[in-house]
PDB file of N, CA, C and O in Angstrom:
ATOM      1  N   UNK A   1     -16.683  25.935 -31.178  1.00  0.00           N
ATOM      2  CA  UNK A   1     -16.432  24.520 -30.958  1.00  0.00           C
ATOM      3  C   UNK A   1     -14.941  24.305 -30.675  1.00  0.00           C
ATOM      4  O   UNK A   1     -14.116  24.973 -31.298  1.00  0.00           O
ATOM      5  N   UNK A   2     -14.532  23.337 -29.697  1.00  0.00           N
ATOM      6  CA  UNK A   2     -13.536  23.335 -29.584  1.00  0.00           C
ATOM      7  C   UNK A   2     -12.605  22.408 -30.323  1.00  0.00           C
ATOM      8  O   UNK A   2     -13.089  21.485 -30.979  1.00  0.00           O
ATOM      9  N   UNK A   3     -11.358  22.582 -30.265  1.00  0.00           N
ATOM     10  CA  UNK A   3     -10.343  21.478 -31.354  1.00  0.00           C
ATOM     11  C   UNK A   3     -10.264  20.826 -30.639  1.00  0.00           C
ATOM     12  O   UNK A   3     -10.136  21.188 -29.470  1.00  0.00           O
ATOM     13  N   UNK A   4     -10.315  19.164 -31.110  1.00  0.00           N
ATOM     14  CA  UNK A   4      -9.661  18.008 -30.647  1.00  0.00           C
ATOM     15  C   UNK A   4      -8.573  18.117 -29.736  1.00  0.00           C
ATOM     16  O   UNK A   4      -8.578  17.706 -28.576  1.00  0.00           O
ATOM     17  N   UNK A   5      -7.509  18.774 -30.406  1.00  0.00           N
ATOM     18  CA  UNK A   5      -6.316  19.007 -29.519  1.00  0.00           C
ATOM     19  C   UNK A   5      -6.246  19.691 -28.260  1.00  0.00           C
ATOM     20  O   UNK A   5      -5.430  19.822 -27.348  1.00  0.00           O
ATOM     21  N   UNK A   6      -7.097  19.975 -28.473  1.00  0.00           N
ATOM     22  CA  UNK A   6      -7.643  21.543 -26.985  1.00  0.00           C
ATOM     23  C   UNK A   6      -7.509  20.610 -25.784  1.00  0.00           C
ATOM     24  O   UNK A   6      -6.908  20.872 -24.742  1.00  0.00           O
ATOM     25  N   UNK A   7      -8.272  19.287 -26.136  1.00  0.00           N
ATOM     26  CA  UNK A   7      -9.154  18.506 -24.880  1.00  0.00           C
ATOM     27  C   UNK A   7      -7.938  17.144 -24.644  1.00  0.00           C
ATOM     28  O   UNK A   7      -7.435  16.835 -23.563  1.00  0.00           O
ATOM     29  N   UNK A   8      -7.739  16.651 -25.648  1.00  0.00           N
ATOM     30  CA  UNK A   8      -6.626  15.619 -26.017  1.00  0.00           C
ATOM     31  C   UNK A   8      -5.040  15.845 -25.980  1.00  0.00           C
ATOM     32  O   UNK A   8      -4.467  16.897 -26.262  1.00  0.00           O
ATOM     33  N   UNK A   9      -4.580  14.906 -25.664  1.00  0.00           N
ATOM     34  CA  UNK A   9      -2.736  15.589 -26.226  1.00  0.00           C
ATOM     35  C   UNK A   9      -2.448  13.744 -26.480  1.00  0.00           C
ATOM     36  O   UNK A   9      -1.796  13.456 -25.476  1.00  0.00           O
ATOM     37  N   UNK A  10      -2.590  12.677 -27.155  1.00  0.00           N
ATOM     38  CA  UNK A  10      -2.357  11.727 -27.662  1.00  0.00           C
ATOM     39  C   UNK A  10      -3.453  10.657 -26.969  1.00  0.00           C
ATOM     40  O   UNK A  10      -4.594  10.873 -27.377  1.00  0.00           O
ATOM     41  N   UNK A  11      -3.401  10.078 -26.467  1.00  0.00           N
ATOM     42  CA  UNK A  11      -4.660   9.016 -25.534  1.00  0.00           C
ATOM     43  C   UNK A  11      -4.816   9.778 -24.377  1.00  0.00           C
ATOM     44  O   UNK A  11      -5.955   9.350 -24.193  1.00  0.00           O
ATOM     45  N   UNK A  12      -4.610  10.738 -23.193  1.00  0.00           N
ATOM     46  CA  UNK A  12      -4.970  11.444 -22.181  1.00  0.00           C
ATOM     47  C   UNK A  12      -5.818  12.212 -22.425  1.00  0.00           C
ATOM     48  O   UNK A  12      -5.658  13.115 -23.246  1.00  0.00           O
ATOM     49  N   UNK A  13      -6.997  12.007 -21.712  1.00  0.00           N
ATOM     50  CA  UNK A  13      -8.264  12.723 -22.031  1.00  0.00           C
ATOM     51  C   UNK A  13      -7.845  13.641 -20.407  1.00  0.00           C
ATOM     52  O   UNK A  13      -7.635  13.108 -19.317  1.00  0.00           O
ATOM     53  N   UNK A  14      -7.823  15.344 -20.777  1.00  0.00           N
ATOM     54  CA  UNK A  14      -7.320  15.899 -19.665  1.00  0.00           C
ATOM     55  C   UNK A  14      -8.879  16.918 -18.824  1.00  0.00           C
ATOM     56  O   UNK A  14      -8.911  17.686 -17.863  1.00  0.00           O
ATOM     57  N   UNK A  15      -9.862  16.459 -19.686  1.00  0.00           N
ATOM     58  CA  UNK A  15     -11.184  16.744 -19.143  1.00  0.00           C
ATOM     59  C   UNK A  15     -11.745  15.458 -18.156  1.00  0.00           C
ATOM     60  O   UNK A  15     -12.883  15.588 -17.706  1.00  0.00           O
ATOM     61  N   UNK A  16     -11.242  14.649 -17.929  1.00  0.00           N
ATOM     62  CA  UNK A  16     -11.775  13.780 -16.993  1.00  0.00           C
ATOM     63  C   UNK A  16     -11.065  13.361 -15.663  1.00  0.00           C
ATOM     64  O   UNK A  16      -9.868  13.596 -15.830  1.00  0.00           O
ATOM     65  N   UNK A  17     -11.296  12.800 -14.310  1.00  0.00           N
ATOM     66  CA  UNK A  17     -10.685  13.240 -13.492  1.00  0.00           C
ATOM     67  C   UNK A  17      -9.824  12.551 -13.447  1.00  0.00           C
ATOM     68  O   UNK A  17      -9.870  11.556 -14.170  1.00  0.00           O
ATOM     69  N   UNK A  18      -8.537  12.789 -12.495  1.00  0.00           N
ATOM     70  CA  UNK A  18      -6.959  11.868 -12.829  1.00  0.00           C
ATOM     71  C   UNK A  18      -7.621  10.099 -12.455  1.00  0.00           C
ATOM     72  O   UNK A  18      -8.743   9.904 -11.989  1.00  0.00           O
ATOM     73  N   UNK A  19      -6.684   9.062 -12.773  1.00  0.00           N
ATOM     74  CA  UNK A  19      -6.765   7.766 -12.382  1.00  0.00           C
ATOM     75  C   UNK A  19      -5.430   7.741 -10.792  1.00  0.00           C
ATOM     76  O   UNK A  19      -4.537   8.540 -10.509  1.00  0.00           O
ATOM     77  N   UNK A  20      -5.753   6.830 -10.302  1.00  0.00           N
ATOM     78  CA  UNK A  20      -5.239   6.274  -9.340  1.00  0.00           C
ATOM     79  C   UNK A  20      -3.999   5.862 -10.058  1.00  0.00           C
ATOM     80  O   UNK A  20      -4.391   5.324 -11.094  1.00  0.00           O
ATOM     81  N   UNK A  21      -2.767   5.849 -10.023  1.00  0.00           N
ATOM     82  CA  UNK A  21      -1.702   5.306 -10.515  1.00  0.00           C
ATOM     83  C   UNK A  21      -1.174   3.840  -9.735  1.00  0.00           C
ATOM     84  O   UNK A  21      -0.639   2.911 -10.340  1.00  0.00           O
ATOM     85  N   UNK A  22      -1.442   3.864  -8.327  1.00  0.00           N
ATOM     86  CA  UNK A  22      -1.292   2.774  -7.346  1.00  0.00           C
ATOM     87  C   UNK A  22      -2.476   2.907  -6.597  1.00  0.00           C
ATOM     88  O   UNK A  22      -3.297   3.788  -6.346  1.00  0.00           O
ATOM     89  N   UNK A  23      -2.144   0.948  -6.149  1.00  0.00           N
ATOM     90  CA  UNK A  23      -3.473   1.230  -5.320  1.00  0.00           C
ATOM     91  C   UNK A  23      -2.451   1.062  -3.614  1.00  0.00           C
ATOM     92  O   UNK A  23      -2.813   1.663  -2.602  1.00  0.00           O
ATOM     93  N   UNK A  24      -1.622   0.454  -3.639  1.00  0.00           N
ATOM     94  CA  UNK A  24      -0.881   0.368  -2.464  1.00  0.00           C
ATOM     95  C   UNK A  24       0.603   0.282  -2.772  1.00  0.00           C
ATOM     96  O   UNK A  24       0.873   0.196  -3.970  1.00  0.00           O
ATOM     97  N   UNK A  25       1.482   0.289  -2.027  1.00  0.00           N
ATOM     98  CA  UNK A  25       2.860   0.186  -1.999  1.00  0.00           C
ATOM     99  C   UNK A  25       3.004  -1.216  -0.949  1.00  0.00           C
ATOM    100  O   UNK A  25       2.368  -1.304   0.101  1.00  0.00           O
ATOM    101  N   UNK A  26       3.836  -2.141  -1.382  1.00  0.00           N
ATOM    102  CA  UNK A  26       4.257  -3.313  -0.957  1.00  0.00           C
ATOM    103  C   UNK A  26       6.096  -2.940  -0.563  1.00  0.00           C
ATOM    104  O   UNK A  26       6.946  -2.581  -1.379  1.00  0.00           O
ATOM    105  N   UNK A  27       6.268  -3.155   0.813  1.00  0.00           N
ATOM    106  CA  UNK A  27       7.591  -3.000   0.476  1.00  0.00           C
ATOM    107  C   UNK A  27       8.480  -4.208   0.814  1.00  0.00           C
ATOM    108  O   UNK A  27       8.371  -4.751   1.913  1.00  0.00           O
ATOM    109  N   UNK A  28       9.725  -4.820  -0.492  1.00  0.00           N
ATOM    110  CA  UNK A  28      10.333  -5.793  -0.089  1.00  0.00           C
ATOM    111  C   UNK A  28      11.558  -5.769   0.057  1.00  0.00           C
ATOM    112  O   UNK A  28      12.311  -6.704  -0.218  1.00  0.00           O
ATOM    113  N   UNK A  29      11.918  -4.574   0.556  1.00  0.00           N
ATOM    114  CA  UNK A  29      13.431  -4.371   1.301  1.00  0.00           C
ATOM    115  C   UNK A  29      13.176  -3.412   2.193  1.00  0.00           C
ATOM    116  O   UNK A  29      12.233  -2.636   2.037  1.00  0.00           O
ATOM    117  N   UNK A  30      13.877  -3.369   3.085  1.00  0.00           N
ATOM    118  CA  UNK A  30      13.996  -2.227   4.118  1.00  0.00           C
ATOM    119  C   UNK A  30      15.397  -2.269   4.798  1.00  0.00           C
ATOM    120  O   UNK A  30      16.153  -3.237   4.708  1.00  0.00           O
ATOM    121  N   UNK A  31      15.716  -0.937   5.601  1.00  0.00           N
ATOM    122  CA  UNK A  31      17.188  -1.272   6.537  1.00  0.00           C
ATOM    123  C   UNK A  31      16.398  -2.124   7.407  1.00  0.00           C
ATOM    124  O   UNK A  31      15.208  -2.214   7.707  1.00  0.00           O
ATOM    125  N   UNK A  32      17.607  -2.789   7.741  1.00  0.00           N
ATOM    126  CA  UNK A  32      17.332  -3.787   9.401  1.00  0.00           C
ATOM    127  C   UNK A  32      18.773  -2.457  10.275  1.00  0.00           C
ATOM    128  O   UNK A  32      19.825  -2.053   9.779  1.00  0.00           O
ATOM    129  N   UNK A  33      18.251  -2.198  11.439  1.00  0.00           N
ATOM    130  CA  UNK A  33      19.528  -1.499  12.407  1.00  0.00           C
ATOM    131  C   UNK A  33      20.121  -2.661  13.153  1.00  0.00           C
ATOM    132  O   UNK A  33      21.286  -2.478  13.506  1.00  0.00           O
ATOM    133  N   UNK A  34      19.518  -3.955  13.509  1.00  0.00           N
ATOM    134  CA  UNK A  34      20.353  -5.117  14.049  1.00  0.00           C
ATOM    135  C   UNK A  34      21.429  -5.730  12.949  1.00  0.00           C
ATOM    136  O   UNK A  34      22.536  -5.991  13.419  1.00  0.00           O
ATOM    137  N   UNK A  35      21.257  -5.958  11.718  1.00  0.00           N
ATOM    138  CA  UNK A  35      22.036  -5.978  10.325  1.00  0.00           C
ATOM    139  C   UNK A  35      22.818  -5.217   9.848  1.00  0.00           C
ATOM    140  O   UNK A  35      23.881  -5.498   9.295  1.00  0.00           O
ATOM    141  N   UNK A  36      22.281  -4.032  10.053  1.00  0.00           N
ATOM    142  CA  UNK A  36      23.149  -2.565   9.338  1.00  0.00           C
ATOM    143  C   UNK A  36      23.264  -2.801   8.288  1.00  0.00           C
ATOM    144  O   UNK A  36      24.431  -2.767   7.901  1.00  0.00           O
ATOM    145  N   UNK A  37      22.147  -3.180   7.189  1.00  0.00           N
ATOM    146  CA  UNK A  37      22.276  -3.396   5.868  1.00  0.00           C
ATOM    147  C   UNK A  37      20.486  -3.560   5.332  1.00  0.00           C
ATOM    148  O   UNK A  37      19.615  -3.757   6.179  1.00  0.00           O
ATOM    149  N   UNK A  38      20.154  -3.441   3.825  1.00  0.00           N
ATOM    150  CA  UNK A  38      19.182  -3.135   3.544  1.00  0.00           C
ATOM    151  C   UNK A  38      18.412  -5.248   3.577  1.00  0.00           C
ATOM    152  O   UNK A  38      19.001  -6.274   3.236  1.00  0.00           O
ATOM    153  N   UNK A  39      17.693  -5.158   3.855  1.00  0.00           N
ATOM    154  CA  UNK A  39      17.376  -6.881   3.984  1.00  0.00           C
ATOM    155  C   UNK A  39      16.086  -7.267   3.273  1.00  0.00           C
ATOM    156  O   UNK A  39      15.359  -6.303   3.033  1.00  0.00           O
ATOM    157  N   UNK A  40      15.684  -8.329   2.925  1.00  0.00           N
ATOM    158  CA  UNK A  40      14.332  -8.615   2.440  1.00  0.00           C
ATOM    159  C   UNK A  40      13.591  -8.616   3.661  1.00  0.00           C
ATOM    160  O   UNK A  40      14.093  -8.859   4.759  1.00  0.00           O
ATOM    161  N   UNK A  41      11.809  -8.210   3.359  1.00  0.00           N
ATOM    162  CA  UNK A  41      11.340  -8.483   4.463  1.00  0.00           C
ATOM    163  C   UNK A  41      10.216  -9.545   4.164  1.00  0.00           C
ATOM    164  O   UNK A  41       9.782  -9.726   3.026  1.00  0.00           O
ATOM    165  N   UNK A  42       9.841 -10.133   5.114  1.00  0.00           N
ATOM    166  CA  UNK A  42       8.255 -10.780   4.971  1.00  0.00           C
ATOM    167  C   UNK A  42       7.331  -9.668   6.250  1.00  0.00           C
ATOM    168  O   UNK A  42       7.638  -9.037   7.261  1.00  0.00           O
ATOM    169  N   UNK A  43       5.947  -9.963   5.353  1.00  0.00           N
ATOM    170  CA  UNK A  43       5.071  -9.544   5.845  1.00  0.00           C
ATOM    171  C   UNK A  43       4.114 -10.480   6.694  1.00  0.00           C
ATOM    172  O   UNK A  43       3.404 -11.417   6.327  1.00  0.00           O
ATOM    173  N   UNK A  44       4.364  -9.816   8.196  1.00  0.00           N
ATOM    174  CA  UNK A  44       3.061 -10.742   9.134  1.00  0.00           C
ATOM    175  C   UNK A  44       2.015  -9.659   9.489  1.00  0.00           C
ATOM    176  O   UNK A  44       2.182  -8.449   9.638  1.00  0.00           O
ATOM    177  N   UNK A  45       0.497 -10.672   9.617  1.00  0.00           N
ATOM    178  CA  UNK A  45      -0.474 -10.352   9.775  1.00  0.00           C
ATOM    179  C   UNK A  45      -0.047 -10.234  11.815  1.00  0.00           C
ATOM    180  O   UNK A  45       0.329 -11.092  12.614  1.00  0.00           O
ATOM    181  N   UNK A  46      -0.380  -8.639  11.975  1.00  0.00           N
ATOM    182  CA  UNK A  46      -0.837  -8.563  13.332  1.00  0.00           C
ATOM    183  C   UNK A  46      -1.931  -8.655  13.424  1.00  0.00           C
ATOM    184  O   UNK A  46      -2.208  -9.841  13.247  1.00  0.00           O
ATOM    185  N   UNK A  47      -3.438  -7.663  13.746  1.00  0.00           N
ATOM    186  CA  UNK A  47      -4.560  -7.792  13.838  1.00  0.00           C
ATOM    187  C   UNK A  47      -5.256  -7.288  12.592  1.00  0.00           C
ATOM    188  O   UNK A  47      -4.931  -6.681  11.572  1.00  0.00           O
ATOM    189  N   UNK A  48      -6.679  -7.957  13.275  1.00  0.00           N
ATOM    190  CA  UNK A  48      -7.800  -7.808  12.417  1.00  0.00           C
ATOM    191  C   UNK A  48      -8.485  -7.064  13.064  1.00  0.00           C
ATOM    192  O   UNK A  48      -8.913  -7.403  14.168  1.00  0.00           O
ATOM    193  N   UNK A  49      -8.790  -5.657  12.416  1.00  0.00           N
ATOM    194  CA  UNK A  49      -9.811  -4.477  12.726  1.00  0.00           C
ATOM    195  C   UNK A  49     -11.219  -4.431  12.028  1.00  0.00           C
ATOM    196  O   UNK A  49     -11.687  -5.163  11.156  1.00  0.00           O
ATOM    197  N   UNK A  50     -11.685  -3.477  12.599  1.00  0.00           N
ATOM    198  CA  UNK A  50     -13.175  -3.136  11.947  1.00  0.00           C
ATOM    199  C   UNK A  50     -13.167  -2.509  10.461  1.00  0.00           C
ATOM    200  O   UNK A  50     -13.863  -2.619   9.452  1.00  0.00           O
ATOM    201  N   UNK A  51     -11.649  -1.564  10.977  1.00  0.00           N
ATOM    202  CA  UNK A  51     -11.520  -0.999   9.627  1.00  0.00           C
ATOM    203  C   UNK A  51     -10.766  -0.964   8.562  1.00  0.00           C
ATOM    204  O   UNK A  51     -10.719  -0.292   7.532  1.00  0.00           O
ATOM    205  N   UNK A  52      -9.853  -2.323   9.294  1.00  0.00           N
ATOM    206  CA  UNK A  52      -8.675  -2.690   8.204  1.00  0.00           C
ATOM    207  C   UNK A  52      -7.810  -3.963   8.864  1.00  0.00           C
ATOM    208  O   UNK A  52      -8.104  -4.412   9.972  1.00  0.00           O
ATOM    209  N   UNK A  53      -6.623  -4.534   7.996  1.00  0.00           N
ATOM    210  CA  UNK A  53      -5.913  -4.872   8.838  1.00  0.00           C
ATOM    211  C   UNK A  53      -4.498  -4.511   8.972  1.00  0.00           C
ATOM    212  O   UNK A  53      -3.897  -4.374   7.907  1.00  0.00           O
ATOM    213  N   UNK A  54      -3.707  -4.290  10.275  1.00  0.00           N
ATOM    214  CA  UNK A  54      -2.529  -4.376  10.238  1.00  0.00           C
ATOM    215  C   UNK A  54      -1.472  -5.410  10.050  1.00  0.00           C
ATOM    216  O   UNK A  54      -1.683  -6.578  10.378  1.00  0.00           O
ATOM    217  N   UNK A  55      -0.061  -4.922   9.404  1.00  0.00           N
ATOM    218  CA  UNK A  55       0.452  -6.150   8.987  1.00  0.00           C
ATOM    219  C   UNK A  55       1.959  -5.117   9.821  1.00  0.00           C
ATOM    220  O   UNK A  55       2.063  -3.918  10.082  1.00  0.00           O
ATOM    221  N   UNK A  56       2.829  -6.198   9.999  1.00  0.00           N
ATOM    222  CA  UNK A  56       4.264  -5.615  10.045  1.00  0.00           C
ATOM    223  C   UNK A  56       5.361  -6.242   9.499  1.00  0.00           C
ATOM    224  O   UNK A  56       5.345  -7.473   9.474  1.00  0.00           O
ATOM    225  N   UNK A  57       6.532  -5.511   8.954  1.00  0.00           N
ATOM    226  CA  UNK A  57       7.326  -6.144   8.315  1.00  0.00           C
ATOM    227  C   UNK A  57       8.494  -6.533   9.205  1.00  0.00           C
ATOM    228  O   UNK A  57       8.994  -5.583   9.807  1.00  0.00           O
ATOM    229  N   UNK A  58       9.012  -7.671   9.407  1.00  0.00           N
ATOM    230  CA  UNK A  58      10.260  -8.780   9.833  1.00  0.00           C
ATOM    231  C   UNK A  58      11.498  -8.863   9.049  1.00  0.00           C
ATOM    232  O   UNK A  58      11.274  -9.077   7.858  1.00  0.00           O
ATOM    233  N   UNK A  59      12.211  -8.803   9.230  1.00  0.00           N
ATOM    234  CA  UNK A  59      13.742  -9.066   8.787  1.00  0.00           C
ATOM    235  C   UNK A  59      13.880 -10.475   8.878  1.00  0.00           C
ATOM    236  O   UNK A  59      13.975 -11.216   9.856  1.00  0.00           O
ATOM    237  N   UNK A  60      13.866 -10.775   7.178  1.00  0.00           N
ATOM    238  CA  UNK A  60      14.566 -12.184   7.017  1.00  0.00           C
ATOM    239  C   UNK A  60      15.309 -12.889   7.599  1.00  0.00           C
ATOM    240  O   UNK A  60      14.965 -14.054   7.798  1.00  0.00           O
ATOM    241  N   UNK A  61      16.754 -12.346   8.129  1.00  0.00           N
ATOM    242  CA  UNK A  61      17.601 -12.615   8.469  1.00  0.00           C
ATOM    243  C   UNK A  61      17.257 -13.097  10.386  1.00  0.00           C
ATOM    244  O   UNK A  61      17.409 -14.183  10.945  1.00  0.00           O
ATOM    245  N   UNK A  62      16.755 -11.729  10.950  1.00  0.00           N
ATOM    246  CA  UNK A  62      17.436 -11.887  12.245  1.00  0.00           C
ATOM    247  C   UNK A  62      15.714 -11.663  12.860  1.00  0.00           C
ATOM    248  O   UNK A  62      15.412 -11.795  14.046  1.00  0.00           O
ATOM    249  N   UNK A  63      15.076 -11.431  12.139  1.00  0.00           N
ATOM    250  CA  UNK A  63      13.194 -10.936  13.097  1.00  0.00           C
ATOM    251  C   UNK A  63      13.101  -9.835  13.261  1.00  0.00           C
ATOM    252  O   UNK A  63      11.919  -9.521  13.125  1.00  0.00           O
ATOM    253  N   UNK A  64      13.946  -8.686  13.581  1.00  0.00           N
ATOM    254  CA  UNK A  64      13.874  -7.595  13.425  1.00  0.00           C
ATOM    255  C   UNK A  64      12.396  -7.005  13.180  1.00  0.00           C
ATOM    256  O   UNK A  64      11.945  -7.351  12.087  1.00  0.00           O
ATOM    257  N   UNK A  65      11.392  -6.056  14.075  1.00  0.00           N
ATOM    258  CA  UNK A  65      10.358  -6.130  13.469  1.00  0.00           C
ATOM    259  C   UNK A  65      10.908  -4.429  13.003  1.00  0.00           C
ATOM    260  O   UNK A  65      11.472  -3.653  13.775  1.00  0.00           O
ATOM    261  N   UNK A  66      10.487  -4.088  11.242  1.00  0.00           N
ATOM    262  CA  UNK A  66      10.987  -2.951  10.382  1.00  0.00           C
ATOM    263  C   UNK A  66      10.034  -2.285  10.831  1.00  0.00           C
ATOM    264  O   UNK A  66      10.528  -1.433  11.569  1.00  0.00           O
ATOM    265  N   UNK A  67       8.816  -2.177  10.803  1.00  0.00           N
ATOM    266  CA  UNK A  67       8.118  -1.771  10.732  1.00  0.00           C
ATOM    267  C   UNK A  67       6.454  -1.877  10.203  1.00  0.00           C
ATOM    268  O   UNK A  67       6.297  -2.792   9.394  1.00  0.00           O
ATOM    269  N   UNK A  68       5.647  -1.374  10.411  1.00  0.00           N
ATOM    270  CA  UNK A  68       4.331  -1.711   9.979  1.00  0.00           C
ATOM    271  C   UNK A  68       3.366  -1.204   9.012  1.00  0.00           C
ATOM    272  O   UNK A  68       3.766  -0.177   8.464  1.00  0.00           O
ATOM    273  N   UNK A  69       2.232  -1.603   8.637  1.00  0.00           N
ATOM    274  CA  UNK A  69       1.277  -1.095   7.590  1.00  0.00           C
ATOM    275  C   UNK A  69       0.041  -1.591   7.547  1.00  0.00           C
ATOM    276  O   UNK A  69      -0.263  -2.781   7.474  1.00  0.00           O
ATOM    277  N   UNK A  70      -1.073  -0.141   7.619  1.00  0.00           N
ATOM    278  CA  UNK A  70      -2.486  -0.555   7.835  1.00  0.00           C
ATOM    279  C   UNK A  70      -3.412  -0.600   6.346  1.00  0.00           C
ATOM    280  O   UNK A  70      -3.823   0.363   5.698  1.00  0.00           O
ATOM    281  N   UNK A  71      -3.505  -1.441   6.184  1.00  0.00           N
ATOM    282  CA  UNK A  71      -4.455  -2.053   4.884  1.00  0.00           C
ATOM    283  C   UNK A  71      -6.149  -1.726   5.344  1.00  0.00           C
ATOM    284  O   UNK A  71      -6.849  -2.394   6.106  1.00  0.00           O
ATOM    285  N   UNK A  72      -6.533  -0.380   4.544  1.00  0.00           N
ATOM    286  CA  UNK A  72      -7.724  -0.201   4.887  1.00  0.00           C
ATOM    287  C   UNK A  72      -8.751  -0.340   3.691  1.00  0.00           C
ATOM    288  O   UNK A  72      -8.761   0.110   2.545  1.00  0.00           O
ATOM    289  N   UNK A  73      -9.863  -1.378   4.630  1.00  0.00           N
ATOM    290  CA  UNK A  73     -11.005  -1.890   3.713  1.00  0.00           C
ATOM    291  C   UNK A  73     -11.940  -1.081   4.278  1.00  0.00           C
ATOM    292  O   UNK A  73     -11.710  -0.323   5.220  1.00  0.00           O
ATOM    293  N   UNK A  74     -13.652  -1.304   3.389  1.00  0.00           N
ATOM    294  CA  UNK A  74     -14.660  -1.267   3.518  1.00  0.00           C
ATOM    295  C   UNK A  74     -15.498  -2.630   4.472  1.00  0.00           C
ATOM    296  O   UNK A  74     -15.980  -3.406   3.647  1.00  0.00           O
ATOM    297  N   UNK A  75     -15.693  -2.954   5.461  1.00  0.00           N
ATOM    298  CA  UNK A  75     -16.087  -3.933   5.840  1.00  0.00           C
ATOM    299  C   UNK A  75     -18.003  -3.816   6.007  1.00  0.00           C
ATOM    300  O   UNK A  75     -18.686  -2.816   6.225  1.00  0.00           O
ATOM    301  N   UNK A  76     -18.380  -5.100   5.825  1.00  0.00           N
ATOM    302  CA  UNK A  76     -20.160  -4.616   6.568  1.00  0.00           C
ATOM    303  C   UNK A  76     -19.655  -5.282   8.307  1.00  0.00           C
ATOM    304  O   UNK A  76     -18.995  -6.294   8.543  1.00  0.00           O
ATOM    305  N   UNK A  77     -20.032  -4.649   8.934  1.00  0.00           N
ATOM    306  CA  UNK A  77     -19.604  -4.990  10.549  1.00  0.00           C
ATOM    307  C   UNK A  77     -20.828  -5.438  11.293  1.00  0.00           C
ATOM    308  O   UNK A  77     -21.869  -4.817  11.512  1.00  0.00           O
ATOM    309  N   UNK A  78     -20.374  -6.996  11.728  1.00  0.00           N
ATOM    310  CA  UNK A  78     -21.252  -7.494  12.211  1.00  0.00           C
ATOM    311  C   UNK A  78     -21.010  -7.689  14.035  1.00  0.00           C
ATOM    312  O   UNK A  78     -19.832  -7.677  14.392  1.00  0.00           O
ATOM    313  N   UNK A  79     -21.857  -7.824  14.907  1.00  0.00           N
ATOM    314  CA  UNK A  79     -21.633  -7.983  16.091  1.00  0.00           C
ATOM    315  C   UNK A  79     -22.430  -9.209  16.912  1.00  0.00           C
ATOM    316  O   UNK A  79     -23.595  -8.915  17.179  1.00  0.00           O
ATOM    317  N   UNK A  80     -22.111 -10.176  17.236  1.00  0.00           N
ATOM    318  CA  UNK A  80     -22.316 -11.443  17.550  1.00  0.00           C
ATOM    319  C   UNK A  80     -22.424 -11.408  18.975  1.00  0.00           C
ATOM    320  O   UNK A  80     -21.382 -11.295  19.620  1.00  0.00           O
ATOM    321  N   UNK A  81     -23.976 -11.519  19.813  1.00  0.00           N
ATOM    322  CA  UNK A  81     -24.082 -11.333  20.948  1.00  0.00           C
ATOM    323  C   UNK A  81     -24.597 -12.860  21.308  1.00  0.00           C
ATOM    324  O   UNK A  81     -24.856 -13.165  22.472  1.00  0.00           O
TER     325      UNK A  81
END
């Protein structure tokens, strides 16, 4: 039989499979290269996909587009003829 401690090391049960630690990363700074400095960004919705959506991030300051990020769902997909 095995010891408690074998399987345990304080609340981590190391027989079961890992957890997700994040489910996404949000980011609210980035460089801007029109700024030359690190800036807040907002996030705009570009499109809506089948299998997710894309968003890209803007520079507060000047529009700058930083860069982008695809948010992927499970959708039921419907087609409207």
């Amino acid at each position: 039989m095995k010891n408690k401690k074998d399987t345990q090391l304080g609340n981590v049960n190391y027989n079961s499979p890992p957890q997700e630690a994040f489910a996404q990363f949000e980011a609210s700074v980035l460089f801007c290269p029109r700024c030359r400095r690190a800036v807040p960004v907002r996030k705009r919705l570009l499109l809506i996909l089948p299998e997710g959506e894309k968003y890209e991030y803007l520079c507060t300051f000047c529009s700058e587009s930083l860069g982008s990020k695809m948010e992927f769902e499970e959708r039921d997909i419907k087609i409207l003829i």
